[in-house]
N, C-alpha and C positions, 0 to 999 in steps of 0.2 A: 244355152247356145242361141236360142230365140234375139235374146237381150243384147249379146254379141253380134249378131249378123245387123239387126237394126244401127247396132252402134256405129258398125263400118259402113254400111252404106250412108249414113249420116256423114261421117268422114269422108268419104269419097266424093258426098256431094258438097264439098267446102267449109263443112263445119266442124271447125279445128275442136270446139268444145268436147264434142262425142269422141275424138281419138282420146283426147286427155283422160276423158271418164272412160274409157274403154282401159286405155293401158296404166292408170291409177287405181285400178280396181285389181290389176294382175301385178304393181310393182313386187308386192311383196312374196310372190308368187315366184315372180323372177330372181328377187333378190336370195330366196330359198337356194334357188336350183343353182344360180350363178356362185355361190358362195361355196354351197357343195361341190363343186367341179372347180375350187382353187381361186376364184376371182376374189381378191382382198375389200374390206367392204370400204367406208371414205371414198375418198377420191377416184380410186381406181374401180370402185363400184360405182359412180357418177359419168365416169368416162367410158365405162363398159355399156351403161344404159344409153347413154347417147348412142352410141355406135348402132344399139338393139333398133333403139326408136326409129333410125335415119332408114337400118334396113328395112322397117315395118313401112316405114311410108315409101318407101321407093317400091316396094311391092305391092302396095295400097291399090292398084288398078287391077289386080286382078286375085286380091287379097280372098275373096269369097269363094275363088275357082280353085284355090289353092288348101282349103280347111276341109278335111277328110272326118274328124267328127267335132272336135272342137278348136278355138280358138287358145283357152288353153294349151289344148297340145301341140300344136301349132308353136306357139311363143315357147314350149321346152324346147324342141326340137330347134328351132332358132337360137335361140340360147346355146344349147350342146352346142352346135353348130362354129357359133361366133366364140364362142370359149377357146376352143382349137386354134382358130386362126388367129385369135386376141394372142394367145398364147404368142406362136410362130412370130409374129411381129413385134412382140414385148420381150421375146428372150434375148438379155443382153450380149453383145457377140463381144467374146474377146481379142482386145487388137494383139495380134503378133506382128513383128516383124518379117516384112517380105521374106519370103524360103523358109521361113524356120515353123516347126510346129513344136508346142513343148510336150513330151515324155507322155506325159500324163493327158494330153487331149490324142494321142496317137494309141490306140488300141494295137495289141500283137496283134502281127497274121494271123495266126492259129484261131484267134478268138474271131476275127472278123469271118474270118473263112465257116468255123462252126456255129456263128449267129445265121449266114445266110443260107446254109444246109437247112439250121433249123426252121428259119423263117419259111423256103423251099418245100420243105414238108409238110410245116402248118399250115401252107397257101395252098398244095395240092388235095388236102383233109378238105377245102372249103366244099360247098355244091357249085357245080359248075355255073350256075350264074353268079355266083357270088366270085367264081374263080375269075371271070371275065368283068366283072366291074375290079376286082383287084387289081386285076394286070391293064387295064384301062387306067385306072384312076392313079394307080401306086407306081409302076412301072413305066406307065408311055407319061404320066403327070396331065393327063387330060381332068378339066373340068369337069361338074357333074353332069352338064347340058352337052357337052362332049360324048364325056362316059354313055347317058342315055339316047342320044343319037347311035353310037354305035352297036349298043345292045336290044336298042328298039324298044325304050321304056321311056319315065319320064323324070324330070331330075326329084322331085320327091323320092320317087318308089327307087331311083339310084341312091338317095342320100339314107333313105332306111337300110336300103343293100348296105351300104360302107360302113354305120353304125355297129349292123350285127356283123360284120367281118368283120368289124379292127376287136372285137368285141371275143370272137372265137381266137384273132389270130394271136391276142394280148394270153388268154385260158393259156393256148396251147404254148406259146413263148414259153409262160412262168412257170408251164410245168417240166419245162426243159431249161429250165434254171436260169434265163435269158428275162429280165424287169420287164422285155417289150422294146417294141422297138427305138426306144430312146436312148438306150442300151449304147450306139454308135451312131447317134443322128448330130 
């Protein structure tokens, strides 16, 4: 962690060298965990490391205030993070034609109705602060700096909260026979 803290404040103070050796020492660290959570490796592992890097230096001013024990964990947590929303922006939308949805992208009532019972249950099981970053973040679609202004915490210790919720809420979906909520997303 030593060797890390030195590294970034090197970076911070204008020396592009020290981030390079900082986050060339963890590509393949990254390229692990990114791979494992579905990112394709080639190109699309190239384009995903960009995205990683750009968030690293845009967070670079206050990069040190931000690492709770490592930089490591630090860059999974970023990683999980930007996976999710890599995702969201990379899933192809299919074009329909205005008014019409087809068959098969329309789920029964019945089924939509008893996903959200179930989701309703598993969201009431959470602990109550995990219950209120849920309906903060999932519900009203507030940001984590959002979510953590309203629950009086900080977007870190919110983005761990969201972690272990989607985390319980995915347990208790699958064991009510529901993949999770992508199910009808």
């Amino acid at each position: 962690m030593q060797r890390d803290r030195v590294l970034i404040e090197r970076w911070r103070a204008g020396e592009a060298q020290a981030g390079c050796e900082l986050l060339d020492h963890y590509a393949g660290y990254v390229r692990r965990i990114a791979v494992r959570h579905g990112v394709a490796g080639g190109a699309d592992f190239e384009e995903f490391w960009q995205e990683l890097v750009l968030r690293v230096m845009q967070q670079l001013p206050n990069l040190l205030e931000r690492l709770r024990t490592s930089f490591a964990g630090y860059l999974a947590w970023q990683v999980r993070d930007l996976v999710r929303s890599w995702r969201r922006h990379r899933r192809p939308t299919p074009e329909f034609e205005p008014g019409s949805v087809p068959a098969a992208a329309a789920p029964a009532p019945e089924m939509v109705a008893a996903f959200w019972e179930a989701l309703r249950d598993c969201s009431g099981r959470l602990p109550p602060r995990e219950q209120s970053v849920f309906e903060h973040r999932f519900l009203s679609g507030c940001d984590l700096g959002e979510v953590a202004a309203r629950v009086g915490s900080n977007a870190n210790a919110v983005a761990q909260a969201v972690f272990r919720l989607v985390r319980r809420l995915r347990d208790c979906l699958t064991a009510k026979g529901f993949d999770g909520p992508g199910d009808f997303a």
